[in-house]
C-alpha positions as CSV (number, residue, x, y, z in Angstrom):
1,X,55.5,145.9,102.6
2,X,57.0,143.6,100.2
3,X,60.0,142.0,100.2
4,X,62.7,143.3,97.8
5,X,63.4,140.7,95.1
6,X,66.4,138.6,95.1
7,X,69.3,139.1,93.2
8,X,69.5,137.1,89.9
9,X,71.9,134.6,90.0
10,X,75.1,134.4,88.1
11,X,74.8,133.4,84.7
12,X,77.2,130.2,84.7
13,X,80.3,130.4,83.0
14,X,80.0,128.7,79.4
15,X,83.7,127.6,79.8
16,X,84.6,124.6,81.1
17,X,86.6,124.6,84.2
18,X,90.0,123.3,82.8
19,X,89.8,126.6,80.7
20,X,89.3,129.0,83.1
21,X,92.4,127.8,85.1
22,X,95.4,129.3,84.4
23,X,97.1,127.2,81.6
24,X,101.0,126.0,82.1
25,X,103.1,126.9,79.3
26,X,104.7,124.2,76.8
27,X,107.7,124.2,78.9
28,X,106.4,123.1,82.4
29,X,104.3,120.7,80.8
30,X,107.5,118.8,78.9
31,X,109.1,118.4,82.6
32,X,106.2,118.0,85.1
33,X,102.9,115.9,84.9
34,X,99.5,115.3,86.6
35,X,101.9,113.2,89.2
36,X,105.0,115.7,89.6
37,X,108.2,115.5,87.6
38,X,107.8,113.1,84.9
39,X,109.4,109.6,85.4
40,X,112.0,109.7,83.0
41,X,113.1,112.8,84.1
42,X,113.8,111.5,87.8
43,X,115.0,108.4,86.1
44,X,118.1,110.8,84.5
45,X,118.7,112.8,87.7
46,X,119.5,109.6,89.8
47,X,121.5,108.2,87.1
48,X,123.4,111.8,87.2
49,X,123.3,112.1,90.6
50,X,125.0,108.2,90.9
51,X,127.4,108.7,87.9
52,X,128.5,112.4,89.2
53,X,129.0,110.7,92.8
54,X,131.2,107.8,91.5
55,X,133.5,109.7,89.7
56,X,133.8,112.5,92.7
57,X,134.9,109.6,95.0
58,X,137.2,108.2,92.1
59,X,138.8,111.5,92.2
60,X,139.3,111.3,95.2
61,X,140.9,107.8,95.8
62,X,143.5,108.5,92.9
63,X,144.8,112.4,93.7
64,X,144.2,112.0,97.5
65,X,144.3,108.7,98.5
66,X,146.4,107.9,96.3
67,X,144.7,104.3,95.6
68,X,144.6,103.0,91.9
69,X,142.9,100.2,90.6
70,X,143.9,96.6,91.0
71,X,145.4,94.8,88.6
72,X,143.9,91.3,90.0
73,X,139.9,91.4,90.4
74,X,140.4,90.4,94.7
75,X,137.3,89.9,97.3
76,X,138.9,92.7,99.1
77,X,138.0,94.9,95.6
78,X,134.9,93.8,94.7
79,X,133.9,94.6,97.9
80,X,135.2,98.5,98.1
81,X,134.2,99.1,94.6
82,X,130.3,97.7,95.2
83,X,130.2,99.5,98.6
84,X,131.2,102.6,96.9
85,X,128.3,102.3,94.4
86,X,126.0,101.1,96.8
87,X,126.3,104.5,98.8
88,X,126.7,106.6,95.4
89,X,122.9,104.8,94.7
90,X,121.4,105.0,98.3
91,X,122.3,108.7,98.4
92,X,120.9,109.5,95.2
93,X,117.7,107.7,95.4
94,X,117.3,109.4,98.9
95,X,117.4,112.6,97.3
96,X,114.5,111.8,95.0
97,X,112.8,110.3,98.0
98,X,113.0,114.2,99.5
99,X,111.9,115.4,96.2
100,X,109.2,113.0,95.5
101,X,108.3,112.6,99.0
102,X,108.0,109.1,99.5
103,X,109.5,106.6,101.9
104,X,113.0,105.0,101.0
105,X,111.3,101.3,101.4
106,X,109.3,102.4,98.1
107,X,112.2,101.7,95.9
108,X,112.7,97.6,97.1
109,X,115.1,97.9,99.9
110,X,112.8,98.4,103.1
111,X,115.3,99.1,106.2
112,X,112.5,97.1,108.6
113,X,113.0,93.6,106.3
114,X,116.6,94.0,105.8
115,X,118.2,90.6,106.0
116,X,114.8,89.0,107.5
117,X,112.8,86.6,106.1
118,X,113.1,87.2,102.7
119,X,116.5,87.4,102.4
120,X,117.4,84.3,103.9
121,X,114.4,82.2,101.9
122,X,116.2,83.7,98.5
123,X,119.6,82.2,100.0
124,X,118.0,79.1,100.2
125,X,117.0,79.2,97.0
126,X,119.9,80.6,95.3
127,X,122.2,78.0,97.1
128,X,119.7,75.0,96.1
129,X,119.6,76.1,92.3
130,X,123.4,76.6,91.7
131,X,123.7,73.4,93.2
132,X,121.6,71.6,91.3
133,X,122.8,73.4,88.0
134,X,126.4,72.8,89.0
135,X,125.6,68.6,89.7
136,X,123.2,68.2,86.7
137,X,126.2,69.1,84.4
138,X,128.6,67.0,86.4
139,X,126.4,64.2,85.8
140,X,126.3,64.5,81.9
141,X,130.2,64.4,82.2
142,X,130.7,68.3,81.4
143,X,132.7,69.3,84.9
144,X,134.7,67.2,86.9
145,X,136.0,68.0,90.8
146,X,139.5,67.2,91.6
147,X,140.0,68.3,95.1
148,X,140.4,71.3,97.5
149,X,142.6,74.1,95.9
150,X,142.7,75.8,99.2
151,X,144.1,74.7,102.8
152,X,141.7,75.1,105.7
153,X,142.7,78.7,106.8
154,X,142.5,79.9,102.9
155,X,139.4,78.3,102.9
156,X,137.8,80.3,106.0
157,X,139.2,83.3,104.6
158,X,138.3,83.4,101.3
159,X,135.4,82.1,102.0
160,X,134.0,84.8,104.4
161,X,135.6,87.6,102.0
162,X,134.0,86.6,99.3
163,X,130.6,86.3,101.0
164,X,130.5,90.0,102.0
165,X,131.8,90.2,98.5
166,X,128.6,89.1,96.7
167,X,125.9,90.2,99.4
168,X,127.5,94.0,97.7
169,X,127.4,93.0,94.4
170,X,124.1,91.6,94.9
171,X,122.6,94.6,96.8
172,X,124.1,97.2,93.9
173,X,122.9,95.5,90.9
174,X,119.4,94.8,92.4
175,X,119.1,98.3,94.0
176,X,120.3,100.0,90.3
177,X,118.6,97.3,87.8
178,X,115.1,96.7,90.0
179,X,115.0,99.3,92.8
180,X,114.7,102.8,92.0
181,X,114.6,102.2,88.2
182,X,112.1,99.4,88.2
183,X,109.9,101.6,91.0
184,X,110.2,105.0,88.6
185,X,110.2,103.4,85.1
186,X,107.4,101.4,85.9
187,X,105.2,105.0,86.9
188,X,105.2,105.8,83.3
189,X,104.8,102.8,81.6
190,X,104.0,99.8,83.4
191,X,105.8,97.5,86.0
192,X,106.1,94.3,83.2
193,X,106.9,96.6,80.0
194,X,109.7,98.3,82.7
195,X,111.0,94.8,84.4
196,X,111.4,93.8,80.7
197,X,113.6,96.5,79.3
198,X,115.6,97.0,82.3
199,X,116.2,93.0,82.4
200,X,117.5,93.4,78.9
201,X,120.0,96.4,79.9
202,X,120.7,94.2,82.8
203,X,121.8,91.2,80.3
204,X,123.5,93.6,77.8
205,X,125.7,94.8,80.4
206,X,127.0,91.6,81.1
207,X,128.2,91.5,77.3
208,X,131.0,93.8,78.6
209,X,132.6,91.1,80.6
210,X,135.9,88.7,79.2
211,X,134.5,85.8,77.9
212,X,131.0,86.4,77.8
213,X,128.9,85.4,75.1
214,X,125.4,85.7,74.2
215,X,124.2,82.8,75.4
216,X,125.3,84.4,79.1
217,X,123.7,87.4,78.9
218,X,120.8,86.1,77.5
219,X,120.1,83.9,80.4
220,X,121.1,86.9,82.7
221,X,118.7,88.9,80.9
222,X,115.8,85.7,81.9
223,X,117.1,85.8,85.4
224,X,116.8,89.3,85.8
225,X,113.1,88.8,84.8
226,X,112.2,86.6,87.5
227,X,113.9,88.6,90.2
228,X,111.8,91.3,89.1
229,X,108.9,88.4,89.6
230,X,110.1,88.3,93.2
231,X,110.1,91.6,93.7
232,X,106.1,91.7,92.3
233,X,105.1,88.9,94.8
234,X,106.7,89.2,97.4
235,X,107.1,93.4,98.3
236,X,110.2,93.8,98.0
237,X,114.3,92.8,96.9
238,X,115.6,91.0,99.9
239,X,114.8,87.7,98.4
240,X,116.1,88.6,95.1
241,X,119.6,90.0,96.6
242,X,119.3,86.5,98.7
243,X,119.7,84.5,96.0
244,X,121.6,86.5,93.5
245,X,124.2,86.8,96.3
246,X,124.2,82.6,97.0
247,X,124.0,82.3,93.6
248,X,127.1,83.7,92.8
249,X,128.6,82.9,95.9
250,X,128.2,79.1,94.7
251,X,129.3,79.4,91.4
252,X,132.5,81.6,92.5
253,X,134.0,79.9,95.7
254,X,132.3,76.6,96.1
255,X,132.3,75.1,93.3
256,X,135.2,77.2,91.1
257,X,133.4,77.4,87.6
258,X,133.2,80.6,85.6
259,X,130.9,83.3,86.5
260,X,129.2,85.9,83.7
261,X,132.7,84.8,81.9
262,X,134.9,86.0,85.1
263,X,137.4,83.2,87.2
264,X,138.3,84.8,90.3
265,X,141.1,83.7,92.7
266,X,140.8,82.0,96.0
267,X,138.1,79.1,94.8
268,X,137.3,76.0,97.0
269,X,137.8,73.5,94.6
270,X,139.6,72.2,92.1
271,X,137.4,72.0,89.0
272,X,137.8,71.0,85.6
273,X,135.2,71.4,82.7
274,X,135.5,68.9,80.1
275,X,131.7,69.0,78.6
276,X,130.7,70.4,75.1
277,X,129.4,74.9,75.4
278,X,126.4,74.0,75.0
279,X,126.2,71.8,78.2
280,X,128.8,73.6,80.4
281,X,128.7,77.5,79.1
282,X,132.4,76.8,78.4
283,X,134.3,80.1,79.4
284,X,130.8,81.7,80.2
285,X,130.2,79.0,82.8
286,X,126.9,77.3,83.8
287,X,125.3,80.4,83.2
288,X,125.7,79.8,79.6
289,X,124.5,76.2,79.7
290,X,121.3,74.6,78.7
291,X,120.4,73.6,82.3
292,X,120.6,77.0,83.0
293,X,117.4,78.0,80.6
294,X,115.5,74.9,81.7
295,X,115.6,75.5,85.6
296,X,114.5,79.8,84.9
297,X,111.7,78.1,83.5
298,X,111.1,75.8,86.8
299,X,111.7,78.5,89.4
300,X,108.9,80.8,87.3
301,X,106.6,77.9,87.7
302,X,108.0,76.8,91.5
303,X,107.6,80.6,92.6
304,X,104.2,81.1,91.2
305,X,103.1,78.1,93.1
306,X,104.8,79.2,96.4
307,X,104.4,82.5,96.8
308,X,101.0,83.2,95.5
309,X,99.5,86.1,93.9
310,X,98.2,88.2,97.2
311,X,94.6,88.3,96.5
312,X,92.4,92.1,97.4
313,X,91.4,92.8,100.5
C-alpha cells in the first residue's frame, strides 16, 4: 500500500519579518527605542526628579525648619547645601538605575572604589598642580604671601571644615556634570561629543559666579574635559572628585587666592596679588591665568602617558 503523500509545505510569507510584527504607533516610538526609553528622555527625568527634590527639601528648611539662607558663604554652608544635592542626585539616578536596570557603579561613583586608590592618586595630583600654578605665578611677581591669617586652632578648624567642604562640592558637581549625564548622554550620541557639551555647560555655569569672567570659565570648561578623560581611562570619578576636591581645597584655604571668582572666609594665609589679569586671573584667581591653560595642556599629555589606554582582551 502506498504511502499517503505529504502535506505541501507552507508557501513562505513574501513579507518580511519586521512587517508582520505588530508595528508601534508614532507615539511609543517618540519616547522608547531599540534600547528602552530614549536617552534624552531619562536625561529630563533625573534632572526633574533632582530639581523637584531640591526645592521639596528647601520647603522644608524655610516653613518647618525654619532655616534661611546665609548671608556669608561659611564651610559649615557649603557643606549642607552640597550634601543636600548630593542625596537629591544619588536618589534620582537610583531611581533610573530601577528603571533602566543597571548597577549604580554604572553612572562613575562605584560604592566598592569609594575613596580607594583612585581617589587618593587624584588628591595627589590635584594638590601638586595647584601648587605648582599657585608658585609659578609667585615667581613672575603676580602674588605675594604675607603670613598666617589664622592662629593655630583657626587653622585646624577651618582647615578640616573646609575639607569636607570640597570633598561635597567635588562629589556633586562630578556626579551631576560627568556621572549620570555623561553615562546617559553619551548612549545617544557618543562619550567625546557628550563630555564636550556637558564640559561647556559645566564652564557656563561658572559665568554665574561674582567676579568671574570668561577667561574662568573657559579654563573650567578645559578642566572639565580632562576629568571626563579620567573618567574614560581610568573606570570611573574617584580620581576626578580627588583632585577637583584638592584642587580647590588648595586654592581656597592654603594658599587664600580667589576661586571661580569666590573669596571665602577662614584662609591660611595672608596673600596678596599684585600681578597683571592675565598672569594672576585677577578677581577670577589662578584659574583665570595663563599658567592655568598651559598646565591643562600638560596633565592631558602627563595622563595619557600614565594611565594608558587599556588595550582589548
Amino acid at each position: 500500500m502506498a504511502d499517503p503523500p505529504s502535506p505541501a509545505p507552507a508557501a513562505p510569507s513574501s513579507l518580511p519579518l519586521e512587517a508582520t510584527a505588530p508595528r508601534k504607533g508614532r507615539m511609543y516610538r517618540i519616547f522608547v527605542g531599540r534600547h528602552g526609553l530614549r536617552p534624552g528622555w531619562r536625561l529630563l527625568i533625573f534632572v526633574a526628579m533632582v530639581a523637584a527634590a531640591m526645592r521639596l527639601l528647601g520647603l522644608i528648611a524655610v516653613h518647618i525648619l525654619h532655616l534661611h539662607r546665609p548671608k556669608a558663604v561659611t564651610p559649615e554652608a557649603v557643606i549642607g547645601r552640597d550634601t543636600a544635592l548630593f542625596v537629591c542626585a544619588l536618589c534620582a539616578a537610583w531611581v533610573m538605575s530601577r528603571i533602566e536596570r543597571r548597577p549604580m557603579g554604572v553612572y562613575g561613583l562605584p560604592a566598592s572604589r569609594a575613596f580607594g586608590r583612585n581617589f587618593w592618586a587624584g588628591s595627589l595630583w590635584g594638590a601638586v598642580t595647584v601648587t605648582v600654578l599657585v608658585l609659578a605665578i609667585r615667581a613672575a611677581h603676580g602674588l605675594t604671601f604675607d603670613g598666617m591669617a589664622l592662629t593655630s586652632r583657626e587653622a585646624i578648624r577651618y582647615g578640616a571644615v573646609w575639607l569636607v567642604a570640597f570633598i561635597m562640592v567635588a562629589l556633586v558637581e562630578e556626579f551631576l556634570m560627568r556621572g549620570y549625564t555623561q553615562f546617559t548622554l553619551a548612549s545617544g550620541i557618543g562619550f567625546w561629543p557628550a563630555a564636550v557639551l556637558l564640559s561647556a555647560l559645566f564652564g557656563a555655569a561658572h559665568l554665574g559666579n561674582p567676579g568671574e569672567a570668561w577667561t574662568g570659565a573657559t579654563s573650567t570648561a578645559l578642566i572639565g574635559l580632562w576629568w571626563a578623560f579620567t573618567l574614560r581611562r581610568t573606570g570611573d570619578l574617584w580620581f576626578a572628585v580627588g583632585f577637583h576636591a584638592w584642587f580647590d581645597y588648595g586654592e581656597t584655604f592654603i594658599y587664600a587666592v580667589p576661586n571661580s571668582g569666590l573669596v571665602f572666609p577662614g584662609q591660611l594665609l595672608h596673600t596678596t596679588i599684585t600681578g597683571p589679569r592675565w598672569l594672576t586671573g585677577g578677581s577670577v584667581g589662578p584659574e583665570a591665568s595663563v599658567f592655568r591653560f598651559i598646565l591643562i595642556g600638560v596633565l592631558f599629555l602627563l595622563f595619557d602617558r600614565v594611565y594608558r589606554k587599556k588595550q582589548p582582551a
